[in-house]
N, C-alpha and C positions, 0 to 999 in steps of 0.2 A: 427511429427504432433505437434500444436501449442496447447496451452493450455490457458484459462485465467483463472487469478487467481484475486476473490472477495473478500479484506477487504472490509470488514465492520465494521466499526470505530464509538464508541460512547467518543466524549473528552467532558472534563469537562466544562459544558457551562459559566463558569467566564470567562476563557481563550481561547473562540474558535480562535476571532481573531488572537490571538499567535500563539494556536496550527497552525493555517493552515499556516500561514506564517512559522512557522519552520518543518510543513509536506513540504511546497513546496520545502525549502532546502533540507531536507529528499529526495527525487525524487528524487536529480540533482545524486547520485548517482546510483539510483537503476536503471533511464535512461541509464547511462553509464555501469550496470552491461550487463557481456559476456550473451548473449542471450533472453536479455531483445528488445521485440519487439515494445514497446509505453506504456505510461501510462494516463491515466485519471484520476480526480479527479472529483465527483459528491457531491456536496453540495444539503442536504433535503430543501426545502425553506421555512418551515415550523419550522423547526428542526436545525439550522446549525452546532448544536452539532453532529447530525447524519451525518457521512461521510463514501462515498463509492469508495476505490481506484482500478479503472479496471486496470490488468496489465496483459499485454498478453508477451506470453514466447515460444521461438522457440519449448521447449521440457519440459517436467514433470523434467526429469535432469535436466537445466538449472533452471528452480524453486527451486527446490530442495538445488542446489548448491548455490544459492543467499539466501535461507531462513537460512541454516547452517551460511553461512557468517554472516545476522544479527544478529544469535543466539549468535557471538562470536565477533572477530575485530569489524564488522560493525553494533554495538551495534548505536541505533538511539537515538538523545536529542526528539523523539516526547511520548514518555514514560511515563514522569510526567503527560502531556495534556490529555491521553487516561484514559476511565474510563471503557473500555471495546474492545474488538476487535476479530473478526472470520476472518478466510479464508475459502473461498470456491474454489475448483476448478471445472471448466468445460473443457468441450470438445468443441469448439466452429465448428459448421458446417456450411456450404453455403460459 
């Protein structure tokens, strides 16, 4: 069963234009991780410091398995940019 998983991403508003240009690189990866089903990125329009990245995942494993990876090797340059960040997961139905 497929899962999506919600950052929710607050970067520091000096550097959002940066940040999101080095989150977009950030992605070319996580695109390419094993089980990785698409990802989104949702900009507030209001807010462009507030960012929302859908990423939807064949399996809670596969998450899992790609969240470990950036906790170590696949450690991200978007880090400095962030001034805050949640995940959430869902079960997505229909």
């Amino acid at each position: 069963m497929s899962i999506l998983a919600i950052l929710d991403l607050t970067l520091r508003p000096e550097s959002t234009s940066e940040a999101l240009a080095v989150l977009d690189d950030v992605l070319v990866a996580t695109r390419g991780f094993t089980g990785n089903l698409g990802v989104e990125v949702i900009v507030q329009t209001d807010d462009p410091a507030h960012v929302l990245v859908l990423e939807r995942w064949e399996s809670m494993e596969a998450d899992t398995a790609y969240r470990a990876w950036r906790a170590s090797e696949g450690r991200s340059a978007l880090a400095p940019y962030v001034l805050g960040l949640s995940v959430t997961h869902f079960d997505p139905r229909g």
